[in-house]
Biopython code that builds the backbone (N, CA, C, O; Angstrom):
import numpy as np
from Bio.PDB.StructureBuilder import StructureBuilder

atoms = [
    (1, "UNK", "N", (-45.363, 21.610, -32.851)),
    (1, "UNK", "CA", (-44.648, 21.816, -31.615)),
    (1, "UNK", "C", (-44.049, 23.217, -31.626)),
    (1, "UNK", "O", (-43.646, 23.618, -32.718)),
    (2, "UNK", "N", (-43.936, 23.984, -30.616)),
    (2, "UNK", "CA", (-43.613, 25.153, -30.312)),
    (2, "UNK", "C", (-42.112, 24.974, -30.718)),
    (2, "UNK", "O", (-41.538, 23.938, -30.384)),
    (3, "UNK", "N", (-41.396, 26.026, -31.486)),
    (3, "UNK", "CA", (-40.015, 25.891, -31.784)),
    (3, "UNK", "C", (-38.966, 26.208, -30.376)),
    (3, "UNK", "O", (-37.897, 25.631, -30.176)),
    (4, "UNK", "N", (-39.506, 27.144, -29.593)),
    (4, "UNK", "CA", (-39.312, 27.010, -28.050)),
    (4, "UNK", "C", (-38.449, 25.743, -27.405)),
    (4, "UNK", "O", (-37.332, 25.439, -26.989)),
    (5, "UNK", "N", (-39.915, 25.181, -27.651)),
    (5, "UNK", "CA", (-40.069, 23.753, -26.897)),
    (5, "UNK", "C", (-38.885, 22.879, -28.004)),
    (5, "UNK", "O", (-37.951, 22.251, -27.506)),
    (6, "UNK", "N", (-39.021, 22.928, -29.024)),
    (6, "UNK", "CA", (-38.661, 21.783, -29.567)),
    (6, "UNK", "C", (-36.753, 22.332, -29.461)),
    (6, "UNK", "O", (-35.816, 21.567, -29.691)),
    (7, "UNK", "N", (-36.678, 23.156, -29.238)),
    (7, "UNK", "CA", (-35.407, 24.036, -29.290)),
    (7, "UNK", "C", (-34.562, 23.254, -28.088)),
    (7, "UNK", "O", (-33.570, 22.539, -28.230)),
    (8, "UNK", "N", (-35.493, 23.729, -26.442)),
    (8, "UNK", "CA", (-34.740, 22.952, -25.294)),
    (8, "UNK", "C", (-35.042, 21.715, -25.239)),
    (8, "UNK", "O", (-34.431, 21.164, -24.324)),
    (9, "UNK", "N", (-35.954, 20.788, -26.015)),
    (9, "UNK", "CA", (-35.836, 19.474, -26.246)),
    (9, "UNK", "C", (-34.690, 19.025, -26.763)),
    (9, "UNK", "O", (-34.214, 17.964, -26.359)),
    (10, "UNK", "N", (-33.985, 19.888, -27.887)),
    (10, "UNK", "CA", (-32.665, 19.172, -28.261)),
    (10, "UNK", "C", (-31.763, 19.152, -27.836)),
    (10, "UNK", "O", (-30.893, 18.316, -28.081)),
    (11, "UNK", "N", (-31.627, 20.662, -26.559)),
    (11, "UNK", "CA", (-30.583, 20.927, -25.862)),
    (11, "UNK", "C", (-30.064, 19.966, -24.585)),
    (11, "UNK", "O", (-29.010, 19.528, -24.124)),
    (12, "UNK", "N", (-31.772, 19.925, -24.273)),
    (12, "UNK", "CA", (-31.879, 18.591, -23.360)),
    (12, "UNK", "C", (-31.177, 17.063, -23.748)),
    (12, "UNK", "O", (-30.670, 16.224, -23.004)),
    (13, "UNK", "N", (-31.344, 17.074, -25.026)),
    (13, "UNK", "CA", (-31.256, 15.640, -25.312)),
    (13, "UNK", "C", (-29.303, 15.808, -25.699)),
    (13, "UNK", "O", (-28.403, 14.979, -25.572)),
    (14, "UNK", "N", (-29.287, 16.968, -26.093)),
    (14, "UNK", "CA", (-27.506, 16.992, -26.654)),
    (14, "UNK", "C", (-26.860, 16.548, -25.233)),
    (14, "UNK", "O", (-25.979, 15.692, -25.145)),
    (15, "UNK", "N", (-27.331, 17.138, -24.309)),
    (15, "UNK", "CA", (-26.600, 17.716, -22.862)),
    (15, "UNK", "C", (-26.559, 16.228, -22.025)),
    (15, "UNK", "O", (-25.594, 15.812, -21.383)),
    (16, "UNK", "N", (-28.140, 15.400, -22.246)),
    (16, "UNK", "CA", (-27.868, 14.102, -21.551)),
    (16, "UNK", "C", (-27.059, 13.405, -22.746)),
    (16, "UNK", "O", (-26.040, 13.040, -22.160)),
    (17, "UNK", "N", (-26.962, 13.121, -23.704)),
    (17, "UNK", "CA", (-26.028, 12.248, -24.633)),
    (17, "UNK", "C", (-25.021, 12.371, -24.100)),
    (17, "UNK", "O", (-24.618, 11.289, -23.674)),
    (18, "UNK", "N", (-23.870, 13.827, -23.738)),
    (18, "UNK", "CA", (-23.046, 14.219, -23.401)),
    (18, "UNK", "C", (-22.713, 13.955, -22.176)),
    (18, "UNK", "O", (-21.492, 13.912, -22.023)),
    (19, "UNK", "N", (-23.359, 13.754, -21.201)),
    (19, "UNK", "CA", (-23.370, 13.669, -19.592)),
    (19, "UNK", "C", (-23.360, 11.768, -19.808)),
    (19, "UNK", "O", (-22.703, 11.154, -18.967)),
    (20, "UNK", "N", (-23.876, 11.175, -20.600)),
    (20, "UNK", "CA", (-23.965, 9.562, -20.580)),
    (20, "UNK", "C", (-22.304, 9.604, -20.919)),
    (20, "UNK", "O", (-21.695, 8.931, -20.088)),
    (21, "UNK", "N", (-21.594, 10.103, -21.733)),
    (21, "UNK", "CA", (-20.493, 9.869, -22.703)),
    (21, "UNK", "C", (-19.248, 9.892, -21.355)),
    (21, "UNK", "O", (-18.326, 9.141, -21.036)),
    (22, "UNK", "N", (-19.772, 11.089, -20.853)),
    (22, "UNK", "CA", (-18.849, 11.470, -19.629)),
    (22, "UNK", "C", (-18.995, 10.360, -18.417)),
    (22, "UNK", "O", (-18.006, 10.014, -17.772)),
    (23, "UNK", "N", (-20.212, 9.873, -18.182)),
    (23, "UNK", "CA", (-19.966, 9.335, -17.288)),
    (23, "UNK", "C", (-19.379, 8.154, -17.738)),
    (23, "UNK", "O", (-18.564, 7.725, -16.922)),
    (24, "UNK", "N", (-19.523, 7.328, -18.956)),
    (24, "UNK", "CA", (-19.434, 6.298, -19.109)),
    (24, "UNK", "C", (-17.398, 5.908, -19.410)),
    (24, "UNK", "O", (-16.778, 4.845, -19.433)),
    (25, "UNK", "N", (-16.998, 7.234, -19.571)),
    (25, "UNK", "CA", (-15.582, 7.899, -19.516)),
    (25, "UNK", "C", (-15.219, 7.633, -18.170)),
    (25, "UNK", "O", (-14.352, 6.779, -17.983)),
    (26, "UNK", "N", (-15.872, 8.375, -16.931)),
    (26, "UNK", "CA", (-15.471, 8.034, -15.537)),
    (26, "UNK", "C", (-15.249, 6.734, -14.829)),
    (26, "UNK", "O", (-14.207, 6.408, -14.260)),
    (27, "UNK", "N", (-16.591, 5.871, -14.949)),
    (27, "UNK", "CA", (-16.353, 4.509, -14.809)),
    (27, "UNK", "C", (-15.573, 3.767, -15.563)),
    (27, "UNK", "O", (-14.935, 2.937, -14.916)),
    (28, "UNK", "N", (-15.331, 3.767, -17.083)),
    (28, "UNK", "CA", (-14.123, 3.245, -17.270)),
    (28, "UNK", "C", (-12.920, 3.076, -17.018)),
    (28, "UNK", "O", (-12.158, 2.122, -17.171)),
    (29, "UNK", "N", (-12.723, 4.896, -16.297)),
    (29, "UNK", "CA", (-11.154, 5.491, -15.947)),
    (29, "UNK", "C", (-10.742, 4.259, -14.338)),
    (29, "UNK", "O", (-9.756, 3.602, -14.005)),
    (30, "UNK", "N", (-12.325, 4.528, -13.667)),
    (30, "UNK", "CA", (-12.099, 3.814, -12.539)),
    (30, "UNK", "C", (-11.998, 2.519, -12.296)),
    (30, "UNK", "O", (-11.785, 1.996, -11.201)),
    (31, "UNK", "N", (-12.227, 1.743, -13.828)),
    (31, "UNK", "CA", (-12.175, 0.207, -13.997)),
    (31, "UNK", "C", (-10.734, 0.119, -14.148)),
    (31, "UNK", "O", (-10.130, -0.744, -13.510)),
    (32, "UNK", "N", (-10.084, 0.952, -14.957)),
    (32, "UNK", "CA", (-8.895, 0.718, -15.752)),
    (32, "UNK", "C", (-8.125, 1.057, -13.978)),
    (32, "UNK", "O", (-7.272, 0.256, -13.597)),
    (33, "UNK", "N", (-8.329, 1.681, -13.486)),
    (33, "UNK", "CA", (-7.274, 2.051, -12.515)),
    (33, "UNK", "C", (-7.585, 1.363, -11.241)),
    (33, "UNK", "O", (-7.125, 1.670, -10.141)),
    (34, "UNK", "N", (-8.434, 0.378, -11.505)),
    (34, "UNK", "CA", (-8.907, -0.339, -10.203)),
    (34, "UNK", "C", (-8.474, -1.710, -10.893)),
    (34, "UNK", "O", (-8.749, -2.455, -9.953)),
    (35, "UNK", "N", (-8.106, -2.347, -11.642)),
    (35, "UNK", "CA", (-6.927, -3.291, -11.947)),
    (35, "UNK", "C", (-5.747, -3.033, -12.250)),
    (35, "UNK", "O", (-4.998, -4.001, -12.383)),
    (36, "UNK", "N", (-5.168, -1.590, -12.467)),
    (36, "UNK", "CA", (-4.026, -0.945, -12.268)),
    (36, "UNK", "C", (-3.416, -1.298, -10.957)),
    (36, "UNK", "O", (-2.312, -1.841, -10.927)),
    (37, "UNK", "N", (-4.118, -1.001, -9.807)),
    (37, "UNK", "CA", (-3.394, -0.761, -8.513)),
    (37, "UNK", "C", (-3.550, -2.450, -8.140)),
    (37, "UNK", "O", (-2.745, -2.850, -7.298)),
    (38, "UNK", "N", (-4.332, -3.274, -8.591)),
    (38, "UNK", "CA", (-4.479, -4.516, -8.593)),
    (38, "UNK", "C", (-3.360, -5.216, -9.041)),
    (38, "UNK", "O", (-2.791, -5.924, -8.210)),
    (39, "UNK", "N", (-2.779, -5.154, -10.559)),
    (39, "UNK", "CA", (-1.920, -5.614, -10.609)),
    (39, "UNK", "C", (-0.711, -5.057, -10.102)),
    (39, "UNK", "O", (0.123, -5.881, -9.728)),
    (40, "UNK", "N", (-0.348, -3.539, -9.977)),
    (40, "UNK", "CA", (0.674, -3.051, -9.258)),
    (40, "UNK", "C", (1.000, -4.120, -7.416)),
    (40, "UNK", "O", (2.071, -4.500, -6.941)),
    (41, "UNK", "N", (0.083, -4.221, -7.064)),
    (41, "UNK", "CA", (0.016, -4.724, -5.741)),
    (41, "UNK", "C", (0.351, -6.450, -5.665)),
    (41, "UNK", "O", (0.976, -7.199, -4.914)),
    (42, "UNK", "N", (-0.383, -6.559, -6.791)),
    (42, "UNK", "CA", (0.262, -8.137, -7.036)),
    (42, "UNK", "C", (1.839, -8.156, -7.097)),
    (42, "UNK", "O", (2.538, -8.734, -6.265)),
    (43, "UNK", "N", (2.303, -7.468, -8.163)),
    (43, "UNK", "CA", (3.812, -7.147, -8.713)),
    (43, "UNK", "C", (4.133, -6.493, -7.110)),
    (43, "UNK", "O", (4.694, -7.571, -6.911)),
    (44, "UNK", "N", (4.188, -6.249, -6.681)),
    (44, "UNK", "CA", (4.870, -5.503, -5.117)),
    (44, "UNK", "C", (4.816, -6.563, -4.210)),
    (44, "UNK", "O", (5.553, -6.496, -3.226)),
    (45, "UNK", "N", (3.952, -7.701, -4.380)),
    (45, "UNK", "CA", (4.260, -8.829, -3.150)),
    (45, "UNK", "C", (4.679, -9.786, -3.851)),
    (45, "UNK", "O", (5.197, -10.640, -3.132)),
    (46, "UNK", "N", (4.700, -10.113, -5.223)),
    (46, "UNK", "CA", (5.347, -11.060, -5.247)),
    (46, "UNK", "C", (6.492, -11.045, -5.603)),
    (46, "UNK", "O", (7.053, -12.125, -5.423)),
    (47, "UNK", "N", (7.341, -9.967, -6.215)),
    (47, "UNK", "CA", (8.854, -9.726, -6.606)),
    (47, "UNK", "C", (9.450, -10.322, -5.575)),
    (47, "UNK", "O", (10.157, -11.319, -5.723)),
    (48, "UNK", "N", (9.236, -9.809, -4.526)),
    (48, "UNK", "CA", (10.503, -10.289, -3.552)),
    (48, "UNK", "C", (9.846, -11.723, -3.861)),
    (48, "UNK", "O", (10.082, -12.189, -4.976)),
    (49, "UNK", "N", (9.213, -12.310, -3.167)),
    (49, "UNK", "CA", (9.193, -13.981, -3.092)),
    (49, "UNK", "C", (9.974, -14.451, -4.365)),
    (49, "UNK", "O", (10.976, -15.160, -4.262)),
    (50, "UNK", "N", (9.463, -14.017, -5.605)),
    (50, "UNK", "CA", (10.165, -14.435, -6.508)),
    (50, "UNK", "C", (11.692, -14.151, -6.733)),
    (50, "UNK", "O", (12.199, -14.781, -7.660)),
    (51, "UNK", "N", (12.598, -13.199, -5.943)),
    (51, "UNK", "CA", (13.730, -12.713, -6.137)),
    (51, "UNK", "C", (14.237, -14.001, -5.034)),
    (51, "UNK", "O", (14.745, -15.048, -5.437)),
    (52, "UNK", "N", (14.063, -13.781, -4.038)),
    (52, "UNK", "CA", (14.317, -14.743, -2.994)),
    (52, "UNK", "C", (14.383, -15.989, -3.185)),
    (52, "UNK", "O", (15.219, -16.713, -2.643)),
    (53, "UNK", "N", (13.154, -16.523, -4.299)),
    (53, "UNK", "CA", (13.344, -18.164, -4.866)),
    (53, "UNK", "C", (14.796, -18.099, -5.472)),
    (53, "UNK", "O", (15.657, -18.876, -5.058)),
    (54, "UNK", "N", (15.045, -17.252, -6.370)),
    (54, "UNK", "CA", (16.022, -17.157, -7.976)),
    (54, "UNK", "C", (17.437, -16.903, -6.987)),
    (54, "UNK", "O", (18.455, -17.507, -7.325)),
    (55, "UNK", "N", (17.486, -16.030, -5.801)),
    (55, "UNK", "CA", (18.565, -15.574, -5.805)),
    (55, "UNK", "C", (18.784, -16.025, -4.173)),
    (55, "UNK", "O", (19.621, -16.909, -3.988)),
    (56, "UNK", "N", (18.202, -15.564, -3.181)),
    (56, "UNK", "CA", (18.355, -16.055, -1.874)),
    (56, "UNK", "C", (18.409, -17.403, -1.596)),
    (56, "UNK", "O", (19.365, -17.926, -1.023)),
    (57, "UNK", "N", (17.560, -17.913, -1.923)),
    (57, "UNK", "CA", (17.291, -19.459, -1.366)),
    (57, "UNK", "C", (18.145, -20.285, -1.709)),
    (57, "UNK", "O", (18.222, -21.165, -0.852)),
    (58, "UNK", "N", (19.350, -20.563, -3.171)),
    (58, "UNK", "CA", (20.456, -21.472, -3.369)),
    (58, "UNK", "C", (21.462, -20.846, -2.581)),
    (58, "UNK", "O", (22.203, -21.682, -2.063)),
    (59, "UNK", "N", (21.775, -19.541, -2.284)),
    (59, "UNK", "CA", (23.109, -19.059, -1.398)),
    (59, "UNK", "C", (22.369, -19.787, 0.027)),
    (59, "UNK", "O", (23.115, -20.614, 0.551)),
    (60, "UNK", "N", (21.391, -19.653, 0.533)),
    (60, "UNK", "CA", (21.240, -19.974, 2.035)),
    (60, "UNK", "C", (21.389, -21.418, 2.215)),
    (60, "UNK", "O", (21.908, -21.953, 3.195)),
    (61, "UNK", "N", (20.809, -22.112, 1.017)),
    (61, "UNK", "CA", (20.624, -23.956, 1.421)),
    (61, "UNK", "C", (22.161, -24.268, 1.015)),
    (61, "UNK", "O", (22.747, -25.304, 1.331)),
    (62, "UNK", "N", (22.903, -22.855, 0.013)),
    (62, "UNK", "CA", (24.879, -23.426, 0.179)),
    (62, "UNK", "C", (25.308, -23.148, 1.867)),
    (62, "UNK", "O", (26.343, -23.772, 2.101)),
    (63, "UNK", "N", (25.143, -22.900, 2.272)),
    (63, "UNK", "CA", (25.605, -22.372, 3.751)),
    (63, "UNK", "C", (24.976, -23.492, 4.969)),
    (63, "UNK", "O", (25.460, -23.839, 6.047)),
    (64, "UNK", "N", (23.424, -23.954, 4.138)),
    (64, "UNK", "CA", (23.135, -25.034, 5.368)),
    (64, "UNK", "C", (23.704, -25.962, 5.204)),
    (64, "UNK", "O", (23.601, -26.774, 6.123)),
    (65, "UNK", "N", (24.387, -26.279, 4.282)),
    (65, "UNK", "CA", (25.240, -28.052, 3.935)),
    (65, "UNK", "C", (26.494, -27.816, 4.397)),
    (65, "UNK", "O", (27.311, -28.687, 4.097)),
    (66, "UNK", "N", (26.947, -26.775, 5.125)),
    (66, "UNK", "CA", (28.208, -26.765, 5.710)),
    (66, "UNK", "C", (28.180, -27.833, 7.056)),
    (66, "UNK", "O", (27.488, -27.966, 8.066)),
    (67, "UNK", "N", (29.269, -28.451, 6.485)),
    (67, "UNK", "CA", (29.153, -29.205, 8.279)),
    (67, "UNK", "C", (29.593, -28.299, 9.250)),
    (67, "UNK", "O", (30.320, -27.313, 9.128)),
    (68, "UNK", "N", (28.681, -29.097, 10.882)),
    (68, "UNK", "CA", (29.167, -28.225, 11.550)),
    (68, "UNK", "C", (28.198, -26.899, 12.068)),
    (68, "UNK", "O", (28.121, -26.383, 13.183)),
    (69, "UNK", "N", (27.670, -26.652, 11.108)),
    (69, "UNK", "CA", (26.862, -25.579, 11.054)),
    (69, "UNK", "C", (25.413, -25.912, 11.113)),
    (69, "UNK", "O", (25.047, -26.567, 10.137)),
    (70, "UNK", "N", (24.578, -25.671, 11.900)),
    (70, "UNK", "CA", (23.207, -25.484, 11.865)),
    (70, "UNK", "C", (22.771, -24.300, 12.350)),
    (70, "UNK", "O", (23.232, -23.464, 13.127)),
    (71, "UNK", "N", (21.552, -24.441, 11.574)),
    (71, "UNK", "CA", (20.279, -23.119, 12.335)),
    (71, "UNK", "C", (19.553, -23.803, 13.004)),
    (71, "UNK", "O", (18.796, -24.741, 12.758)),
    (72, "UNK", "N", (20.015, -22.926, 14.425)),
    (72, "UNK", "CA", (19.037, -23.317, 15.969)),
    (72, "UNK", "C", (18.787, -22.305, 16.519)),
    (72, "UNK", "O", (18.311, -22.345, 17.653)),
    (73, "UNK", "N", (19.042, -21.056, 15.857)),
    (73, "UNK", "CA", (18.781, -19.647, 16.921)),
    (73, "UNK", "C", (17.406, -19.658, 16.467)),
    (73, "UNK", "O", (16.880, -20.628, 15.922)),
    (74, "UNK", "N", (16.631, -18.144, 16.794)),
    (74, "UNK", "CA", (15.390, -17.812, 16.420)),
    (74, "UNK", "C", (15.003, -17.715, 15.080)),
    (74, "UNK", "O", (15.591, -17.027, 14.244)),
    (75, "UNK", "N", (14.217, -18.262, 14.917)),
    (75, "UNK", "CA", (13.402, -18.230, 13.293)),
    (75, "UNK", "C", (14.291, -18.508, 12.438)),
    (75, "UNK", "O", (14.761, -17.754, 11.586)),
    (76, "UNK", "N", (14.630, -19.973, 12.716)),
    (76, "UNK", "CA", (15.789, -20.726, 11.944)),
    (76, "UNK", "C", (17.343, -19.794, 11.445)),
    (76, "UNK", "O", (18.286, -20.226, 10.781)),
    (77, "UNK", "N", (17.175, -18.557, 11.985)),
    (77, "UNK", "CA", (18.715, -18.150, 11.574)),
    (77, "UNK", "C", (20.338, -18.536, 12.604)),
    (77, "UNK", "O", (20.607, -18.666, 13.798)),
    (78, "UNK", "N", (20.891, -18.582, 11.637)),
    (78, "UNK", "CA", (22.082, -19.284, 12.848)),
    (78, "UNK", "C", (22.753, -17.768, 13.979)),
    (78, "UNK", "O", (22.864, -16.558, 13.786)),
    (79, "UNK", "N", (23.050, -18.670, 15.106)),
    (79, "UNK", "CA", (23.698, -17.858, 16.379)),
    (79, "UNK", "C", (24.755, -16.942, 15.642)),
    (79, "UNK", "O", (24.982, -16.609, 14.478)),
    (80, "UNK", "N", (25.239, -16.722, 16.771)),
    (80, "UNK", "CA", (26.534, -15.646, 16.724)),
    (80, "UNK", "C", (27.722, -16.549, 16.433)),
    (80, "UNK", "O", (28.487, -16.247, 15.517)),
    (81, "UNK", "N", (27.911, -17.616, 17.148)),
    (81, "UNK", "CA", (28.738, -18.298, 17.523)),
    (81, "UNK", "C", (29.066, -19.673, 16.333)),
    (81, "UNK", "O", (30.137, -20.262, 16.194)),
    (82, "UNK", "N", (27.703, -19.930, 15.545)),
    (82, "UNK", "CA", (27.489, -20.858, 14.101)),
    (82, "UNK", "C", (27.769, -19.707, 13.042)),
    (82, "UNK", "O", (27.900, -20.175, 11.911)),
    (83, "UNK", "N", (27.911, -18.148, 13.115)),
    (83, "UNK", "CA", (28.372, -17.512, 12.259)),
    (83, "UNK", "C", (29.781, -17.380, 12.176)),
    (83, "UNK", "O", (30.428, -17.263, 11.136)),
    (84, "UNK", "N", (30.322, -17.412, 13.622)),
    (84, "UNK", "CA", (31.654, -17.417, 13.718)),
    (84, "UNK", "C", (32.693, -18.747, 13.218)),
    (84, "UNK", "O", (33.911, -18.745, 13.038)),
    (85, "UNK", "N", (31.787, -19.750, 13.092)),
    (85, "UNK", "CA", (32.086, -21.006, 12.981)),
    (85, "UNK", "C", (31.935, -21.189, 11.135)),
    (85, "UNK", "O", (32.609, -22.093, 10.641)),
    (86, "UNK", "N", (31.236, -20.502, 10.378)),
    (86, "UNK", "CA", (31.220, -19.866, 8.986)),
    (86, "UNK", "C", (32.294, -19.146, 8.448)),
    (86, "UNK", "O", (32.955, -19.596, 7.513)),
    (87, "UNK", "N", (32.559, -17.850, 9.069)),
    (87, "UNK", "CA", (33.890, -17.324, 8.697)),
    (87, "UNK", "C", (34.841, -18.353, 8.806)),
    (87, "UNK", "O", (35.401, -18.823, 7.815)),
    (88, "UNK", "N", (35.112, -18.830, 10.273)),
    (88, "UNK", "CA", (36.760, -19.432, 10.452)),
    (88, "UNK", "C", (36.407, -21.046, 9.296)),
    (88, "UNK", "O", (37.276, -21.833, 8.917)),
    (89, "UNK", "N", (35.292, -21.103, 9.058)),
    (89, "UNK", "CA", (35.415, -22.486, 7.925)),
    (89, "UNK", "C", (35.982, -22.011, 6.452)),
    (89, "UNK", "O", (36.672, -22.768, 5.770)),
    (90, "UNK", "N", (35.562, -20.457, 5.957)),
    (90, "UNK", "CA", (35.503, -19.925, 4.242)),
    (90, "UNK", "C", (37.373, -19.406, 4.754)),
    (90, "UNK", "O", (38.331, -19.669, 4.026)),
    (91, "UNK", "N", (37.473, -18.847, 5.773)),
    (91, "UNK", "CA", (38.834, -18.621, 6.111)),
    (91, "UNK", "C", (40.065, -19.675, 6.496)),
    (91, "UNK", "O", (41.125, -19.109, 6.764)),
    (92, "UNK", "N", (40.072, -20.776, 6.546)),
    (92, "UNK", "CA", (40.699, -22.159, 6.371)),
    (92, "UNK", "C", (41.120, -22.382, 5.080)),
    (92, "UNK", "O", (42.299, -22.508, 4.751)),
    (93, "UNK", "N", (39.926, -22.444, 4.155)),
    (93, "UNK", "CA", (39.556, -22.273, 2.887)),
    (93, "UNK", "C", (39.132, -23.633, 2.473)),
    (93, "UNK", "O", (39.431, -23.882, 1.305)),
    (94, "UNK", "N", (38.366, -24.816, 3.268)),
    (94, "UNK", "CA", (38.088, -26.081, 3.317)),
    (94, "UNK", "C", (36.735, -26.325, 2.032)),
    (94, "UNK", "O", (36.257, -27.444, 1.843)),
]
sb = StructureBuilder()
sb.init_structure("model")
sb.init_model(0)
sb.init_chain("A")
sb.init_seg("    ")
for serial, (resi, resn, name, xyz) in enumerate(atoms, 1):
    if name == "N":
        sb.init_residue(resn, " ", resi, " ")
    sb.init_atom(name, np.array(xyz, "f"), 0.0, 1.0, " ", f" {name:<3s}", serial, name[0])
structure = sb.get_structure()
């Protein structure tokens, strides 16, 4: 074989080894960061729900067992007037 030839045969072959290594570097980067933003996005919708179970939801169901008091305004939150009826109950001190 021509030393030529056999010369850019190896260069050829170094250069694709090298170009496989790289790519196989890229698609990994894009695996790793394509369940990155996956789990980031999970963790971003479910914190709140989960904060809201732990911390919102026993203060709100203490406030619905008040007598006296219901939620009948829009989207179950209480009126103006069932809030006013909240203060003057914690202000009694009953």
């Amino acid at each position: 074989m021509d030393p030529e030839l056999k010369r850019l045969l190896d260069e050829t072959h170094t250069l694709t080894k090298d170009n496989n290594r790289m790519l196989r570097a890229i698609r990994r980067d894009q695996w790793f960061g394509f369940v990155g933003k996956i789990i980031i996005w999970i963790i971003v919708l479910a914190l709140p729900l989960y904060l809201y179970q732990q911390y919102l939801q026993p203060l709100i169901s203490k406030f619905s067992t008040i007598p006296g008091v219901t939620a009948s305004g829009p989207f179950g939150l209480p009126t103006s007037t069932e809030l006013q009826k909240l203060i003057n109950f914690y202000k009694v001190g009953q």
